[in-house]
GUMAR-380699 format. One record per residue: residue number from 1; residue in three letters; x, y, z of N, C-alpha, C in turn. Coordinates in Angstrom, 1 decimal. Each point is the difference from the previous one (the first is absolute). Layout:
<nodes>
NUM, Ala, X, Y, Z, X, Y, Z, X, Y, Z
...
</nodes>
This chain:
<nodes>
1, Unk, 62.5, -25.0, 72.3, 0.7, 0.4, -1.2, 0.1, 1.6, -0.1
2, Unk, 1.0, 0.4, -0.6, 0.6, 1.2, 0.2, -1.0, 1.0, -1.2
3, Unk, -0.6, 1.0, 0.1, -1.0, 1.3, -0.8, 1.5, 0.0, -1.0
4, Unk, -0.7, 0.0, -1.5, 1.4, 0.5, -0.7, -0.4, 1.8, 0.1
5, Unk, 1.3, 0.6, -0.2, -0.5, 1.4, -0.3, -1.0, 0.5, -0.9
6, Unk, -0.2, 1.0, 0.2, -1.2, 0.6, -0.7, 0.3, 0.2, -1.7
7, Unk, 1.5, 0.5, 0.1, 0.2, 0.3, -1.5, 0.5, -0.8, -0.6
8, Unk, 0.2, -1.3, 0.7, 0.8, -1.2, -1.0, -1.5, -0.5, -0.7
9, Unk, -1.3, 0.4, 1.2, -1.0, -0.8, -0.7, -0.7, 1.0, -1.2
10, Unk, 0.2, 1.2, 0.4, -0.2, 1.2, -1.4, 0.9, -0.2, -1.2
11, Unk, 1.1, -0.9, 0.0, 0.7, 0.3, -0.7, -0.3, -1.5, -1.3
12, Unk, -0.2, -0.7, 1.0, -0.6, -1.5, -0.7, -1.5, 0.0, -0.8
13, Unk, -1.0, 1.2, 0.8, -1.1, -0.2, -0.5, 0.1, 1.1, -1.3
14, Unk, 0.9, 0.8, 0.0, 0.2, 0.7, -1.1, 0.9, -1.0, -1.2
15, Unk, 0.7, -0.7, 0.4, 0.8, -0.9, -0.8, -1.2, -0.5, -1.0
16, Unk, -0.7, -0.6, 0.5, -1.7, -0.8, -0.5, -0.6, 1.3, -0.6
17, Unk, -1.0, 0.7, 0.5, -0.6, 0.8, -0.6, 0.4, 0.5, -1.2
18, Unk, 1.5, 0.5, -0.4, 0.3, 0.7, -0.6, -0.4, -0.7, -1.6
19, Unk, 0.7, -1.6, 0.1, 0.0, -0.6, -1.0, -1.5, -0.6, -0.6
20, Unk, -0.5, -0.4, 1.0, -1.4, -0.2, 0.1, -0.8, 1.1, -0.6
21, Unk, -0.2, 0.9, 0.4, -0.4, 1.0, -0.3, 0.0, 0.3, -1.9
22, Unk, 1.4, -0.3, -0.1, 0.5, 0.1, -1.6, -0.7, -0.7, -0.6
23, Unk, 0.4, -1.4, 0.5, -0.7, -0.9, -0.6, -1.5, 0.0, -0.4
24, Unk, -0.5, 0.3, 0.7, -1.9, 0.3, -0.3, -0.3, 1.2, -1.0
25, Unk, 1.1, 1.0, 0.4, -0.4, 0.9, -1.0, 0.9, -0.3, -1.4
26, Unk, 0.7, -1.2, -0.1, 0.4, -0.6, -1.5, -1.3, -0.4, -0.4
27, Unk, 0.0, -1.1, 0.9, -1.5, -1.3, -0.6, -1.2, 0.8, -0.5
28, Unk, -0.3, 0.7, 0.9, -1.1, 0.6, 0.7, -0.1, 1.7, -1.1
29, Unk, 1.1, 0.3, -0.3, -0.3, 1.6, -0.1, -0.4, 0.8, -1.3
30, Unk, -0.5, -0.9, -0.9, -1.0, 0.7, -0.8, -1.6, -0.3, 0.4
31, Unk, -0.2, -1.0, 0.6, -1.6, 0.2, 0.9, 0.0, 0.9, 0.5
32, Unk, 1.0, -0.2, 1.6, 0.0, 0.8, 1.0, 0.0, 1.6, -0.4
33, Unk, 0.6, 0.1, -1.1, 0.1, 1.6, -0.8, -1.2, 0.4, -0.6
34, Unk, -1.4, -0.7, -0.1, -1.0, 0.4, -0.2, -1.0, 0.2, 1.3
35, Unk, 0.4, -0.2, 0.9, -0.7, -0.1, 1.3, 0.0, 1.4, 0.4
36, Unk, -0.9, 0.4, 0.7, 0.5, 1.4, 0.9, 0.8, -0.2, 1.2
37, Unk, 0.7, 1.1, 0.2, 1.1, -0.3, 1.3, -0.2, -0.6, 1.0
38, Unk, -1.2, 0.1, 0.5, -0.3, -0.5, 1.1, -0.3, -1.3, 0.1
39, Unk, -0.9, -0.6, -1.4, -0.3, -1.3, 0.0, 1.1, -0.8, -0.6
40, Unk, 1.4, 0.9, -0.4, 1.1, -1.0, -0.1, 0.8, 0.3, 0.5
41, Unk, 0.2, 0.9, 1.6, 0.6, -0.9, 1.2, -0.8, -0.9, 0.7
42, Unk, -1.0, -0.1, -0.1, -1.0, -0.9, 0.7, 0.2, -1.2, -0.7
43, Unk, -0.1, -0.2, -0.8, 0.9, -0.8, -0.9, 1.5, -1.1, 0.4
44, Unk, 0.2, 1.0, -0.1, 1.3, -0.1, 0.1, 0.6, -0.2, 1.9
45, Unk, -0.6, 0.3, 0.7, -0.2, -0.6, 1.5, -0.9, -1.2, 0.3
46, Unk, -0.7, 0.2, -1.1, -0.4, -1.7, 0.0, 0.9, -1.1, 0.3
47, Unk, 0.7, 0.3, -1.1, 1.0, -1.2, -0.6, 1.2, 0.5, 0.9
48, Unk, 0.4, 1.0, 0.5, 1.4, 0.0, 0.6, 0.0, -0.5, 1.5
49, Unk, -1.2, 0.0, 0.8, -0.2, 0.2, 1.5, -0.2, -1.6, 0.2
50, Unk, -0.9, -0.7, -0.7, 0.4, -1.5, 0.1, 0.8, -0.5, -0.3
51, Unk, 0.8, 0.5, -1.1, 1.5, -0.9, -0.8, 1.2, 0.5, 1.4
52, Unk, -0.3, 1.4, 0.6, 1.3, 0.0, 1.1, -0.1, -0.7, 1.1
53, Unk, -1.6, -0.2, 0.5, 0.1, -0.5, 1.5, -0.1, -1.4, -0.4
54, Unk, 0.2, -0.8, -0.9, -0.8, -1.7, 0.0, 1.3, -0.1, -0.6
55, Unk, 0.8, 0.5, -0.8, 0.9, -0.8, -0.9, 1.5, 0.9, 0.1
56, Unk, -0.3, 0.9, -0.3, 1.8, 0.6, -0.1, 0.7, 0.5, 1.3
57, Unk, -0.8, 0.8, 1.1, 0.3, -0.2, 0.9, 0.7, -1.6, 1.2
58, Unk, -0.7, -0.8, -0.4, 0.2, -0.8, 0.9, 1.2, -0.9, -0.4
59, Unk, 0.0, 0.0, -1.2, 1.2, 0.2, -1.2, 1.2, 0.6, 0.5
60, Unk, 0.0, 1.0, -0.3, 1.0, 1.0, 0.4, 0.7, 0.0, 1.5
61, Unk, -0.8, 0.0, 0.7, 0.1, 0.1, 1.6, 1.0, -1.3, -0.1
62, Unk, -0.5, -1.0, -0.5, 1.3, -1.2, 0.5, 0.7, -0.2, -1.0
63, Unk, 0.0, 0.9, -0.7, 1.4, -0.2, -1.1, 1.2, 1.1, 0.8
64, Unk, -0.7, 1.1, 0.6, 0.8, 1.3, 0.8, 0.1, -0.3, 1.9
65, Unk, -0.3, -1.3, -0.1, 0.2, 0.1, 1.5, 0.9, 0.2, 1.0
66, Unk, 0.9, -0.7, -0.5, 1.4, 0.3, 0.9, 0.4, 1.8, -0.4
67, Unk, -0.1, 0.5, -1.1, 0.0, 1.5, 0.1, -1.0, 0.6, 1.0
68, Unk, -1.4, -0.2, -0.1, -0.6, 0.4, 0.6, 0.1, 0.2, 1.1
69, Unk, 0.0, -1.3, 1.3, 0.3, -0.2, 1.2, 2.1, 0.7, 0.2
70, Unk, 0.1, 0.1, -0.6, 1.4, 0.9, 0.6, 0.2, 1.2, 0.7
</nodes>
C-alpha cells in the first residue's frame, strides 16, 4: 500500500485536533481554567493522545483514503 504524503496526513490530524481541542476546552474550560498550565496540558494530552490514536484517527484515515493514497 502506497505511504500517503506527509502533509495530507498533517493536514487530517490538524482537521481533528483543532476541533477536539475546542471541544474540551468548551466542556472542560472552567476546571481546566483553574489548573496551572502545565497540569492543564497534561490534562488535556491525556484526553487528546488516546481519543486520536484509538478513535479519530483511524476514523479519519478511512473516511480520506482515496485522497490520501493519490
Amino acid at each position: 500500500m502506497k505511504q500517503p504524503k506527509k502533509w495530507k496526513m498533517a493536514v487530517l490530524v490538524w482537521l481533528v485536533i483543532y476541533p477536539t481541542i475546542s471541544l474540551i476546552s468548551i466542556l472542560l474550560g472552567d476546571w481546566l481554567g483553574q489548573l496551572h498550565i502545565l497540569l492543564r496540558t497534561f490534562v488535556m494530552s491525556i484526553i487528546l493522545v488516546p481519543f486520536m490514536i484509538f478513535i479519530a484517527m483511524p476514523q479519519i484515515t478511512k473516511w480520506f483514503n482515496k485522497w490520501l493514497t493519490q
